[in-house]
TIKOL-595525 format. One record per residue: residue in one letter; residue number from 1; x, y, z of N, C-alpha, C, CB in turn. Coordinates in Angstrom, 1 decimal. Glycine has a CB too. Example, Ala and Ser with C-alpha at 12.3 -4.5 7.8 and 13.67 -1.06 7.14 Angstrom:
% TIKOL-595525
  vextor  tikol    n_px    n_py    n_pz   ca_px   ca_py   ca_pz    c_px    c_py    c_pz   cb_px   cb_py   cb_pz
       A      1    13.2    -5.7     7.8    12.3    -4.5     7.8    13.2    -3.3     7.8    11.3    -4.5     9.0
       S      2    12.8    -2.2     7.1    13.7    -1.1     7.1    12.9     0.0     7.9    14.1    -0.6     5.7
END
This chain:
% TIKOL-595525
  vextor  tikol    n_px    n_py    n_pz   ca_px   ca_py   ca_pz    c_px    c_py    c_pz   cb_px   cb_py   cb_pz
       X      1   -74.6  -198.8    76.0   -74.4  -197.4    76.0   -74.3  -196.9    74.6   -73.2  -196.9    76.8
       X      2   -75.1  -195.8    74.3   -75.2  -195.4    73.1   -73.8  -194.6    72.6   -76.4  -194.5    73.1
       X      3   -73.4  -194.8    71.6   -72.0  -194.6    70.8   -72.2  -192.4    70.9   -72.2  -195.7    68.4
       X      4   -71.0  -191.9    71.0   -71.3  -190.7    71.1   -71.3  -189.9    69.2   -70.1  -190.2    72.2
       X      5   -71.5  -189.3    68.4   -71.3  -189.4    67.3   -70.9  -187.6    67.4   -72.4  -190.1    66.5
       X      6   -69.3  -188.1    66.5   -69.5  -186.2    66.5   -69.5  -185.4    65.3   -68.4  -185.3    67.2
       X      7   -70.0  -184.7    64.7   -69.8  -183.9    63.2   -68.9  -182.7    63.1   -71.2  -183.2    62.8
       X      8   -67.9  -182.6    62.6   -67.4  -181.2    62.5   -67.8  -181.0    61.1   -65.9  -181.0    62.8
       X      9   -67.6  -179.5    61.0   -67.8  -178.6    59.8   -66.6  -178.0    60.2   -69.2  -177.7    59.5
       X     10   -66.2  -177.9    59.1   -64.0  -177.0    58.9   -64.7  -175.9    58.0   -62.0  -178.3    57.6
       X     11   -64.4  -174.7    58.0   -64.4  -173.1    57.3   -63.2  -173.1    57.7   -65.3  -171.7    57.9
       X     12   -62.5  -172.2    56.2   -61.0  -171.9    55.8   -60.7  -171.5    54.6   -60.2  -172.9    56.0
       X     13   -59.6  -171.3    54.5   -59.1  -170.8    53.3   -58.3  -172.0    53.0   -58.2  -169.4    53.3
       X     14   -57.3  -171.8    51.7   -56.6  -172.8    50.9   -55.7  -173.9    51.5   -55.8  -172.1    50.2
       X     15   -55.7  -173.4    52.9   -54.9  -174.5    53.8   -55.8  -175.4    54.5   -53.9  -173.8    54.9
       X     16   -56.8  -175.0    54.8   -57.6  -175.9    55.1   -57.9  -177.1    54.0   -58.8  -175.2    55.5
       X     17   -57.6  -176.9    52.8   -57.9  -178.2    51.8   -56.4  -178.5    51.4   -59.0  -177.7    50.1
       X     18   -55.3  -177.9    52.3   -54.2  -178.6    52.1   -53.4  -178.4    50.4   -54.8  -180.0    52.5
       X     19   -53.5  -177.3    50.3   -52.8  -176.4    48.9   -51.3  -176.6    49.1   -53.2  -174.5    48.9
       X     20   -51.1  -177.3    48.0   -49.8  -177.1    48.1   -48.9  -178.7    48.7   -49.7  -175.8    49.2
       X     21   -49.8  -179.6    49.4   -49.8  -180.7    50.0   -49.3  -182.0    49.1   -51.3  -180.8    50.5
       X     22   -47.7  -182.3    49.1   -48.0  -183.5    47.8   -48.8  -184.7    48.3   -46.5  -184.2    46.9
       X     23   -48.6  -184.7    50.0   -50.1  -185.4    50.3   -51.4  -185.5    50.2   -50.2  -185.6    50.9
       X     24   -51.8  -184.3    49.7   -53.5  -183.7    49.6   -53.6  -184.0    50.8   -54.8  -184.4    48.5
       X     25   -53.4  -183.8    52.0   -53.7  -183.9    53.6   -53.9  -182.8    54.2   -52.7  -184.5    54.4
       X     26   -53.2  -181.9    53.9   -52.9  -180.7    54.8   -52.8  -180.8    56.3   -53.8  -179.7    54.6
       X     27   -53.5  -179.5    57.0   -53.2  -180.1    58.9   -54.4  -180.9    58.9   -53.4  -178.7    60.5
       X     28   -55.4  -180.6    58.4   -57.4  -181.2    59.0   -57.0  -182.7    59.1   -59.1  -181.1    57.4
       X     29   -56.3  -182.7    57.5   -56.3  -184.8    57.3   -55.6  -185.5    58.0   -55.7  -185.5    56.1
       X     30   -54.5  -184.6    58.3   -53.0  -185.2    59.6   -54.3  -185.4    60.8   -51.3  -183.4    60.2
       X     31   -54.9  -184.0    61.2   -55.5  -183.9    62.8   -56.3  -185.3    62.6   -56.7  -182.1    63.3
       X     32   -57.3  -185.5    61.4   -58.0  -186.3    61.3   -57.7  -188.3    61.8   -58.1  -185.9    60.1
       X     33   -56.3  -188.5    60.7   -56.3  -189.4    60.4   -55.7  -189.8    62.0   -55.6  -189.7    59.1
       X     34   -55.4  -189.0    62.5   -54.2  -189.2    64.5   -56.0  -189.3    65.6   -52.6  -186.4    65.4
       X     35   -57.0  -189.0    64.6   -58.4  -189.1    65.9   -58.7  -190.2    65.6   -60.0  -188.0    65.9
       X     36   -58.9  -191.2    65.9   -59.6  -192.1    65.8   -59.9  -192.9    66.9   -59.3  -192.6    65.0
       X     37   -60.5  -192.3    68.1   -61.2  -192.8    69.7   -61.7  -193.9    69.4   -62.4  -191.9    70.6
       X     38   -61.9  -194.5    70.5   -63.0  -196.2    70.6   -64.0  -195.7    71.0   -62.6  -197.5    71.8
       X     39   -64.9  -196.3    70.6   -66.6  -196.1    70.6   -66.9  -194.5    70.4   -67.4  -196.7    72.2
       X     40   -66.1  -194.1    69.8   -66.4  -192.4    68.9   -66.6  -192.4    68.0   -65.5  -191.3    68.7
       X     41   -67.7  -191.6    66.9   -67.6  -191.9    65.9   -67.4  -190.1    65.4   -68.8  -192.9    65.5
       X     42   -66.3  -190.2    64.7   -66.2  -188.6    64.4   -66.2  -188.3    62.8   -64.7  -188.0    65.0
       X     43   -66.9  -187.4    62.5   -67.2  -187.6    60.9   -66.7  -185.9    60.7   -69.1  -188.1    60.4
       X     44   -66.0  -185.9    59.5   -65.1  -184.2    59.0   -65.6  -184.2    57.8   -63.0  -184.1    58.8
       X     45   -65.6  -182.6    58.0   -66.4  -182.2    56.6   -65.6  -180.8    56.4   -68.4  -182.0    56.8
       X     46   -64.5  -180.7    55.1   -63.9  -179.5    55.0   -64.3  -178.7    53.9   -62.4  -179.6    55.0
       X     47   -64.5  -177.0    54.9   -65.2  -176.6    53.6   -64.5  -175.2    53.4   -67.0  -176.5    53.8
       X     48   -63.2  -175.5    52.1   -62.4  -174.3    52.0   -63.3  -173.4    50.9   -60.6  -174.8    51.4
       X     49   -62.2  -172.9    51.0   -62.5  -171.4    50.0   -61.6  -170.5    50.2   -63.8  -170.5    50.2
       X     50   -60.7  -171.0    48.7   -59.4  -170.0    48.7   -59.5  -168.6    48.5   -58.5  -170.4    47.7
       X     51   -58.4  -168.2    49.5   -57.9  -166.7    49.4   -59.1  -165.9    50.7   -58.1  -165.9    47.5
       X     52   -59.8  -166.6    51.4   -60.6  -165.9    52.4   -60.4  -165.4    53.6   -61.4  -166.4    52.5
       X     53   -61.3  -164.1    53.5   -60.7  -163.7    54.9   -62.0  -163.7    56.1   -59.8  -161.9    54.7
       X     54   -61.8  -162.7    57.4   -63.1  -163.2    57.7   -64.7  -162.7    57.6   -62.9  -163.5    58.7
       X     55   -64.5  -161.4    56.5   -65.6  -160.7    56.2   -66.7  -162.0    55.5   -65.0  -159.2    55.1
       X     56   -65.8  -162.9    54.5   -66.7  -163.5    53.4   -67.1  -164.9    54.2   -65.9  -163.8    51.8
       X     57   -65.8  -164.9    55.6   -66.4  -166.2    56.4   -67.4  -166.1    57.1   -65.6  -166.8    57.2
       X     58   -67.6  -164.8    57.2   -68.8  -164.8    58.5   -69.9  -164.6    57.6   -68.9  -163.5    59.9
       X     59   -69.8  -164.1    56.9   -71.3  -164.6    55.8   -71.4  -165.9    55.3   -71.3  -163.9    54.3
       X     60   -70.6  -166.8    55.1   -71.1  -168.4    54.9   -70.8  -169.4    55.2   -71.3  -168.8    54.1
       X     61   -70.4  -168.5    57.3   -70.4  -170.2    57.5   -71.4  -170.5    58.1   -69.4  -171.0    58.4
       X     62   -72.2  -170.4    58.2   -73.4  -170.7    58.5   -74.2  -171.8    57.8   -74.0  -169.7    58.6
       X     63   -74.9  -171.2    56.8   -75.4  -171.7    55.7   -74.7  -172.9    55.4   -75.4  -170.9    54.6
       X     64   -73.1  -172.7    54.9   -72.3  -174.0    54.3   -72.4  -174.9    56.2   -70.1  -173.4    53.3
       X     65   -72.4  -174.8    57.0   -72.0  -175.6    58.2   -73.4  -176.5    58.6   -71.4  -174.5    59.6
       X     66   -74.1  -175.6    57.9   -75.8  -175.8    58.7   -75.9  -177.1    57.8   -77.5  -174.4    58.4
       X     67   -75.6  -177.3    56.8   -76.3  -178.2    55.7   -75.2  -179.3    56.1   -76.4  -177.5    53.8
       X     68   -74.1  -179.4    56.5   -73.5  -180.6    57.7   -74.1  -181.2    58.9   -72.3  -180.1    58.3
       X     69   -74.6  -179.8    59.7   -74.5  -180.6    61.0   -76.1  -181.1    61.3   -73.8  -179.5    62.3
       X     70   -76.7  -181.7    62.5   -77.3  -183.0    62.3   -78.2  -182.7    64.2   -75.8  -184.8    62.1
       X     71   -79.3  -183.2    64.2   -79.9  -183.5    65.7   -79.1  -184.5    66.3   -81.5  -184.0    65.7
       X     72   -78.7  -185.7    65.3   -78.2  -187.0    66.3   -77.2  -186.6    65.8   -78.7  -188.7    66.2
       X     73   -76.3  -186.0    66.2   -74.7  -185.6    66.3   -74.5  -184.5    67.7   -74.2  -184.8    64.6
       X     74   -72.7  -184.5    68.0   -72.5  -183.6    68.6   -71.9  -182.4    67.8   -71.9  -184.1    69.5
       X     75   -72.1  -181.7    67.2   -71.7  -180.7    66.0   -70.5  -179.9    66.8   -73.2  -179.5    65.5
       X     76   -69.7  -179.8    65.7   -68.2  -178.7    66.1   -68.3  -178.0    65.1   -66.5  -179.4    66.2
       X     77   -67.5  -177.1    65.3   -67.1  -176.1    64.5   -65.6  -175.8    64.2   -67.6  -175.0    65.1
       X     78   -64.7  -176.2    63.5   -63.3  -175.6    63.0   -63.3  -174.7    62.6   -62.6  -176.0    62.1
       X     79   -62.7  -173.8    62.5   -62.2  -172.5    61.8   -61.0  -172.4    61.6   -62.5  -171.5    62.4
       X     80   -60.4  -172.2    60.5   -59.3  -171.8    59.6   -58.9  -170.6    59.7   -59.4  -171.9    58.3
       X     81   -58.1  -169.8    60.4   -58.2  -168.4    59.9   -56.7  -168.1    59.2   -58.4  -167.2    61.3
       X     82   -56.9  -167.4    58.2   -55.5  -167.0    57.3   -55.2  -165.8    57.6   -55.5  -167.1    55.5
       X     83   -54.3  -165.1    56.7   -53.5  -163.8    56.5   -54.3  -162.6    56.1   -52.4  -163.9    55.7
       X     84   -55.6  -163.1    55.4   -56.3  -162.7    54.1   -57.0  -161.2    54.7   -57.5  -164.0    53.6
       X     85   -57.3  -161.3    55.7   -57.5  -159.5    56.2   -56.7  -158.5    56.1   -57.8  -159.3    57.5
       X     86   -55.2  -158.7    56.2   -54.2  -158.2    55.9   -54.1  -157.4    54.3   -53.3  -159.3    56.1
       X     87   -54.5  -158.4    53.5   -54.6  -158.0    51.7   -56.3  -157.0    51.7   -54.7  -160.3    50.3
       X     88   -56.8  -157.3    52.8   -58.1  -156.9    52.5   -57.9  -155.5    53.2   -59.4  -157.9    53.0
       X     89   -57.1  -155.1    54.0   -56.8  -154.2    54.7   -57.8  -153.6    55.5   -56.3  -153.5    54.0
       X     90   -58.4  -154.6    56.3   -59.2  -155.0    57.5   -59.1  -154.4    58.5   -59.0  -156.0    58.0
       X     91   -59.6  -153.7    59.5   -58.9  -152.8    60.7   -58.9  -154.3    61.5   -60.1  -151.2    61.6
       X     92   -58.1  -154.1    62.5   -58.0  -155.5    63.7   -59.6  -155.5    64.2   -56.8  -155.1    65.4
       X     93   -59.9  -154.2    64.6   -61.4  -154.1    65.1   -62.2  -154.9    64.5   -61.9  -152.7    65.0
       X     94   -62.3  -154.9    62.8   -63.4  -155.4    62.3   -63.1  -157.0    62.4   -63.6  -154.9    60.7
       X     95   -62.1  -157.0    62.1   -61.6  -158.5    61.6   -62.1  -159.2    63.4   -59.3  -158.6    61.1
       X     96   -61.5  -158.7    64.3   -62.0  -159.1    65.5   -63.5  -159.3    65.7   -61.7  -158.1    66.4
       X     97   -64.4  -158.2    65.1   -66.0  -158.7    65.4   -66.2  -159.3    63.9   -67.5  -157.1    65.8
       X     98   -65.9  -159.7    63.2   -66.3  -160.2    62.4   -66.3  -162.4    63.1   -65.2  -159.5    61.0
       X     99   -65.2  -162.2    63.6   -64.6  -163.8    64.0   -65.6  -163.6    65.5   -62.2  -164.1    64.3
       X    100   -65.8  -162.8    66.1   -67.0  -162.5    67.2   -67.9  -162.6    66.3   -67.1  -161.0    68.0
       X    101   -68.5  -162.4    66.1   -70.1  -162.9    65.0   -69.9  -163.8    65.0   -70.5  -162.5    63.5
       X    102   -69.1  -165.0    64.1   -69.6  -166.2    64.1   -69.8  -167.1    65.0   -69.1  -166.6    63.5
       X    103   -68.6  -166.9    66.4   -68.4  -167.6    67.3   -69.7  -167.5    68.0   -67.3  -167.3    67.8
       X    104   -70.4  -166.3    68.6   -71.9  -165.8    68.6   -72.8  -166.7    68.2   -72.2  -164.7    67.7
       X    105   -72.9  -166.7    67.1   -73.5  -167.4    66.1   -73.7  -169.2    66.8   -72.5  -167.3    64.7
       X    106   -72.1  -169.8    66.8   -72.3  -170.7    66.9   -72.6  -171.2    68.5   -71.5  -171.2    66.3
       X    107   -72.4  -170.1    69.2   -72.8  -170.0    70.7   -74.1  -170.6    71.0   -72.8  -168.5    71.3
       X    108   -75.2  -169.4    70.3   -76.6  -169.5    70.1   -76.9  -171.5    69.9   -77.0  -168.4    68.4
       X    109   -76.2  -172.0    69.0   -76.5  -173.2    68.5   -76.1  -174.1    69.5   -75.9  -173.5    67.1
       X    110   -75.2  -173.6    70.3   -74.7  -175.1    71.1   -73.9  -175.5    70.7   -75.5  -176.4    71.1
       X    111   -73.2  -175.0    69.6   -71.7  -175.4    68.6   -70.5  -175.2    69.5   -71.4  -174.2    67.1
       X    112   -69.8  -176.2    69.5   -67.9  -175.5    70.3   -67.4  -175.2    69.1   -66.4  -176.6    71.2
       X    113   -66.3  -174.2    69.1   -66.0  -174.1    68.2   -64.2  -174.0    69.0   -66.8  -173.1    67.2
       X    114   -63.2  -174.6    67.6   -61.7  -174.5    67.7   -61.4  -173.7    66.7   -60.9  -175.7    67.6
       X    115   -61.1  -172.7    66.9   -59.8  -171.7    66.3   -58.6  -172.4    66.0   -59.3  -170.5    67.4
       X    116   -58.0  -172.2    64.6   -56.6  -172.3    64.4   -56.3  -171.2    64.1   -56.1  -173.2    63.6
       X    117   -55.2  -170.3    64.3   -54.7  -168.7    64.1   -54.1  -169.3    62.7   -53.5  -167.8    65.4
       X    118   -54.1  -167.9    61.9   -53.4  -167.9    60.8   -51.7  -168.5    61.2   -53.4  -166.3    60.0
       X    119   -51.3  -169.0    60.4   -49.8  -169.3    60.3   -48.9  -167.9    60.2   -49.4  -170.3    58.9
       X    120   -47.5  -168.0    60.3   -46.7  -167.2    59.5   -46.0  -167.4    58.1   -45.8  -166.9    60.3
       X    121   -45.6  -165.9    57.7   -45.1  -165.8    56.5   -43.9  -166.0    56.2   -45.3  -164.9    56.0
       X    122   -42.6  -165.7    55.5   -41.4  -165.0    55.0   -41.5  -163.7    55.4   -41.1  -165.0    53.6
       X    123   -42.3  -162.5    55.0   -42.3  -161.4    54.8   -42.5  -161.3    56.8   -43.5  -160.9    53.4
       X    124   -41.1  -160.2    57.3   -40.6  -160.1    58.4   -42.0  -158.7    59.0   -38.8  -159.8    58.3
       X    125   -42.4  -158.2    58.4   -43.3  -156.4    58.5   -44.7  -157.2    58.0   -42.6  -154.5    56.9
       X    126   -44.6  -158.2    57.2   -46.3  -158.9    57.1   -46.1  -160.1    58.7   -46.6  -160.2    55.1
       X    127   -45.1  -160.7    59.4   -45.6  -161.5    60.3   -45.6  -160.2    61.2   -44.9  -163.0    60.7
       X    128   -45.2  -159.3    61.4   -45.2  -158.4    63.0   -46.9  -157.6    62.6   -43.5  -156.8    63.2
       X    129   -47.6  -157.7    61.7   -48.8  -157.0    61.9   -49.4  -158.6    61.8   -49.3  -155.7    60.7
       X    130   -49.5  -160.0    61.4   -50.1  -160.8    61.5   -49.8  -161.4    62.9   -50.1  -161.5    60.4
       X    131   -48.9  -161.0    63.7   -48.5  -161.5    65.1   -49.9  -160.4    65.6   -46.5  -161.2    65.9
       X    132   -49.7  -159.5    65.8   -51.1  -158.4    66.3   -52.2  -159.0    65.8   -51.2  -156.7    65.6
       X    133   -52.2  -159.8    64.5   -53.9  -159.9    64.1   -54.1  -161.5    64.9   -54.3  -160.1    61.8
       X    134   -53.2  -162.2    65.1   -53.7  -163.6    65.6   -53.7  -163.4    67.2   -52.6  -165.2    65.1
       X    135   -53.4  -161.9    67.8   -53.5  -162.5    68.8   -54.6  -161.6    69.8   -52.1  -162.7    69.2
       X    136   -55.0  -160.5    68.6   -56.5  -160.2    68.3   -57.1  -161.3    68.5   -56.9  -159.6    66.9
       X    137   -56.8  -162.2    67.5   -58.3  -163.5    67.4   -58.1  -164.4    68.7   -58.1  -164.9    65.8
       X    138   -56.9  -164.8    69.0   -56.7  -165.4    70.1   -57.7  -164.8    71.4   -55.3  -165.3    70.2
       X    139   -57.7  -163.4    71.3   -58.3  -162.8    73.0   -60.2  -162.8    72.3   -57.4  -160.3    73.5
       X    140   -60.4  -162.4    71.3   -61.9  -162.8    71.3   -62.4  -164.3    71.3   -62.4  -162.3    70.0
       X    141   -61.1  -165.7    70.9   -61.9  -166.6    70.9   -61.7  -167.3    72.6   -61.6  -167.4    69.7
       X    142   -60.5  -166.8    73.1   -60.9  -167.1    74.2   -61.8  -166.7    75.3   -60.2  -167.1    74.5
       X    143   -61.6  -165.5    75.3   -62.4  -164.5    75.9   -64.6  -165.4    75.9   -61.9  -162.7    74.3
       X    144   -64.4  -166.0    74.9   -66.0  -166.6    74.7   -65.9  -168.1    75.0   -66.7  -166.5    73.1
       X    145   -64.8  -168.4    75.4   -64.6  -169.6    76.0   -64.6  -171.0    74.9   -65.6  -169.7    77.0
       X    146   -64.3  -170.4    73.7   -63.8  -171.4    72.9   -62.3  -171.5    72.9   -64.3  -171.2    71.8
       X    147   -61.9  -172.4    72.2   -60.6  -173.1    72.1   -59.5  -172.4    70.8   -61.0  -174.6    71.8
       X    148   -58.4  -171.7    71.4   -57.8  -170.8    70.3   -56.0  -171.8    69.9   -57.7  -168.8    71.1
       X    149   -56.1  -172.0    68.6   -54.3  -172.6    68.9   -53.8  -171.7    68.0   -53.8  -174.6    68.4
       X    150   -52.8  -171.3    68.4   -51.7  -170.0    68.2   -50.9  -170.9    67.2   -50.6  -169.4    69.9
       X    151   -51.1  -170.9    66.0   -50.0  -170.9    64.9   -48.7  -170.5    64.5   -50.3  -170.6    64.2
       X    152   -48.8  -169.0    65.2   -47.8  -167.7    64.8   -47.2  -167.9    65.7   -48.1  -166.0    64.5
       X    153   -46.7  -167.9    66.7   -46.2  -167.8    67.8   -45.2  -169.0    67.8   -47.2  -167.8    68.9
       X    154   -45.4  -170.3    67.7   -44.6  -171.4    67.6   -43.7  -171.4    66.3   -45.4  -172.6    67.7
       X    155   -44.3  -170.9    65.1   -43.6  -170.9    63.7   -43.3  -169.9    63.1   -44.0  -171.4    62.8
       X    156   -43.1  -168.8    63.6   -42.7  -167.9    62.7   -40.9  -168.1    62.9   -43.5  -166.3    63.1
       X    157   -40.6  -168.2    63.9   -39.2  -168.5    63.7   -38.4  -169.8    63.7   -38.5  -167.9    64.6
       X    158   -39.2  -171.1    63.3   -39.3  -172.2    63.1   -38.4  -172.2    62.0   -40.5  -172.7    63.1
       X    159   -37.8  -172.6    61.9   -36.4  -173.0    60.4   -36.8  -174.0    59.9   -34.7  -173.4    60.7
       X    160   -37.6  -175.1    60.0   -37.9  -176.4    59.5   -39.4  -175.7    58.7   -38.1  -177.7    60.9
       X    161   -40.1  -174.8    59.7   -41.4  -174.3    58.7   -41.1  -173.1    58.2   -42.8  -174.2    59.5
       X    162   -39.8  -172.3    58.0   -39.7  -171.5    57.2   -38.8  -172.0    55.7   -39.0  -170.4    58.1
       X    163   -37.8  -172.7    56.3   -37.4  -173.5    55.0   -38.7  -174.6    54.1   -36.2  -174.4    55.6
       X    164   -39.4  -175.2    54.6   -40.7  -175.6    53.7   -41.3  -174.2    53.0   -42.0  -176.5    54.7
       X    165   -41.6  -173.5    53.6   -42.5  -172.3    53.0   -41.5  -171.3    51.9   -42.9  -171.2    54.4
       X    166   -40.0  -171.5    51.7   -39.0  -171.2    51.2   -39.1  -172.1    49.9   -37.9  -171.2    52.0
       X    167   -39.3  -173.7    50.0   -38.8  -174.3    49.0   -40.1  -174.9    48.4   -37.9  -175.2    49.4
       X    168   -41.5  -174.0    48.6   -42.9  -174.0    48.3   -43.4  -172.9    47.7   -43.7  -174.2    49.2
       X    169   -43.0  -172.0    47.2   -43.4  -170.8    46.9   -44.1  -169.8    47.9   -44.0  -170.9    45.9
       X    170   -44.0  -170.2    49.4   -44.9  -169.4    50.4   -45.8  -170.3    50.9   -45.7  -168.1    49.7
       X    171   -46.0  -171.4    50.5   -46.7  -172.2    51.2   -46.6  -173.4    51.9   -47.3  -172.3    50.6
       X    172   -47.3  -173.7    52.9   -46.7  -175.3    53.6   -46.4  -176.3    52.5   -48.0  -176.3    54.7
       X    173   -45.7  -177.3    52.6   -45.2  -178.6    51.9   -46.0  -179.5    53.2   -43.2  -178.9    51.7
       X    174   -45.6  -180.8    52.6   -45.5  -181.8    53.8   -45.1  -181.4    55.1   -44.7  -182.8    53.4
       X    175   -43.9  -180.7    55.3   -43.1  -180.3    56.8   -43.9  -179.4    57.4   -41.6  -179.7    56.8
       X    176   -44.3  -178.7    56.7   -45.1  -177.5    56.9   -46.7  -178.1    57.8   -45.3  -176.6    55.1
       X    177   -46.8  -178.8    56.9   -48.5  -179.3    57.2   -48.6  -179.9    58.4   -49.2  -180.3    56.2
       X    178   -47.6  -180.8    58.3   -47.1  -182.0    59.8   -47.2  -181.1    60.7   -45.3  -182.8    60.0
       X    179   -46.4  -180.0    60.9   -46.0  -178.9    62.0   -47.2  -178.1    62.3   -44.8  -177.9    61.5
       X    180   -48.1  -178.1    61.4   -49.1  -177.4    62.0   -50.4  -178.5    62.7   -49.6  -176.4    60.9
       X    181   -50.2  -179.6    62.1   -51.2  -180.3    62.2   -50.6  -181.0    63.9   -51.4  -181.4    60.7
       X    182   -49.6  -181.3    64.6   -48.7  -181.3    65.6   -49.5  -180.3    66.5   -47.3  -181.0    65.1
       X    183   -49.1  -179.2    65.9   -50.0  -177.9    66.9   -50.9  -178.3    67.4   -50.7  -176.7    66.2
       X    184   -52.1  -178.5    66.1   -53.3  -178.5    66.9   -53.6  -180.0    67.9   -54.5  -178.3    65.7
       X    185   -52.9  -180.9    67.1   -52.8  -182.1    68.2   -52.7  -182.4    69.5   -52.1  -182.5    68.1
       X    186   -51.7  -181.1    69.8   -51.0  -181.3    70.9   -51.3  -179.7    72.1   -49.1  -181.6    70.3
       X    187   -52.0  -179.1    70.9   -52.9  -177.7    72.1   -54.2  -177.3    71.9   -52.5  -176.1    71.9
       X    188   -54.8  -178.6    72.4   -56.1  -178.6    72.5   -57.3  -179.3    71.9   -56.3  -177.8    72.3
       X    189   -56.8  -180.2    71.0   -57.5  -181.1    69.9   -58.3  -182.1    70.7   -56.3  -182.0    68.8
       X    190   -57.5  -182.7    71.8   -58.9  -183.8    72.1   -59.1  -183.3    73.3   -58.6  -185.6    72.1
       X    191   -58.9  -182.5    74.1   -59.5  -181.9    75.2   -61.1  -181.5    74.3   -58.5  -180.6    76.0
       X    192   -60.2  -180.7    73.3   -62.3  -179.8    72.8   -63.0  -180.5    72.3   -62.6  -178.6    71.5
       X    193   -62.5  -181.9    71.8   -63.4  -183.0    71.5   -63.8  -184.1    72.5   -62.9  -183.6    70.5
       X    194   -62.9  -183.7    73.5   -63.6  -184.9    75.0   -62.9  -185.8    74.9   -65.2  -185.7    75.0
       X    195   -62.1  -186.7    74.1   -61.8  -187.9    73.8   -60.8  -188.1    74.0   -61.9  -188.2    72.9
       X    196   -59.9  -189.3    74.4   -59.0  -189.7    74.9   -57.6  -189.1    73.5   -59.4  -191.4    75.1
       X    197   -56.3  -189.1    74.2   -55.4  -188.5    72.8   -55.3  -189.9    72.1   -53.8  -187.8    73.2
       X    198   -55.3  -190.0    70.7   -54.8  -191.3    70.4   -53.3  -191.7    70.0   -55.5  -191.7    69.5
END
């Protein structure tokens, strides 16, 4: 029986390459290094770009994902989404068809794609409009029958991931990264990849 082979391509911002990480791991490398199925062969390809939101993502993930993925592969799609529409001062509306376009996009291709929602902050008036924006993203990516994991919802009042983000200047540490990388582990990671949990 022929070995199944799968490719992802990761789009994100600064957490996706694990900023801030004194492991250089962030969540991808945690989700990564916990996959490792028998007779799977799963190959990651992260492709950040700090400070982005999803106006500049839906213009290149394509291009940057296309030049990853493969005929003899099963191609995925990650997506990172951050805070970054917030600073861009994004209507929900747009930011919603904007993360609709790509998913579209990768519909057309045969791509699955997994959503991770932006995390939370410190700032109490920036997580109650980023609780509205992830859960915007949450109803468009489910809504198309891809796979959405809710970040904000489990951590914003998390004391273990508010104290890391306290003793980081705003950003995950190690505890931080673990805790998100946990998330995706454990809501939905190897169901959207088919594969046994390891």
């Amino acid at each position: 029986m022929e070995q199944r082979r799968i490719r992802l391509a990761a789009v994100g911002d600064e957490l996706l390459a694990g900023l801030g990480d004194p492991r250089a791991l962030g969540w991808l490398g945690r989700v990564m290094a916990r996959t490792a199925p028998d007779g799977v062969q799963v190959e990651a390809y992260p492709l950040a770009a700090p400070r982005e939101g999803t106006e500049s993502l839906a213009n290149r993930w394509l291009q940057e994902t296309g030049r990853r993925f493969d005929d003899g592969f099963e191609n995925r799609l990650v997506i990172g989404l951050s805070d970054r529409d917030l600073d861009l001062e994004l209507s929900t509306a747009r930011s919603r068809l904007n993360l609709a376009n790509i998913l579209d996009g990768a519909a057309q291709m045969s791509v699955k794609v997994l959503v991770v929602g932006p995390p939370p902050g410190l700032d109490p008036e920036r997580n109650r409009r980023l609780g509205e924006l992830s859960a915007a993203f949450a109803d468009v990516t489910t809504r198309r029958k891809h796979v959405y994991i809710d970040t904000f919802t489990p951590l914003v009042a998390h004391e273990q991931w508010r104290n890391d983000l306290a003793a980081n200047g705003g950003t995950p540490g190690q505890a931080g990264y673990g805790l998100m990388a946990w998330l995706v582990l454990h809501r939905g990671w190897f169901q959207w990849l088919e594969i046994p949990a390891s």
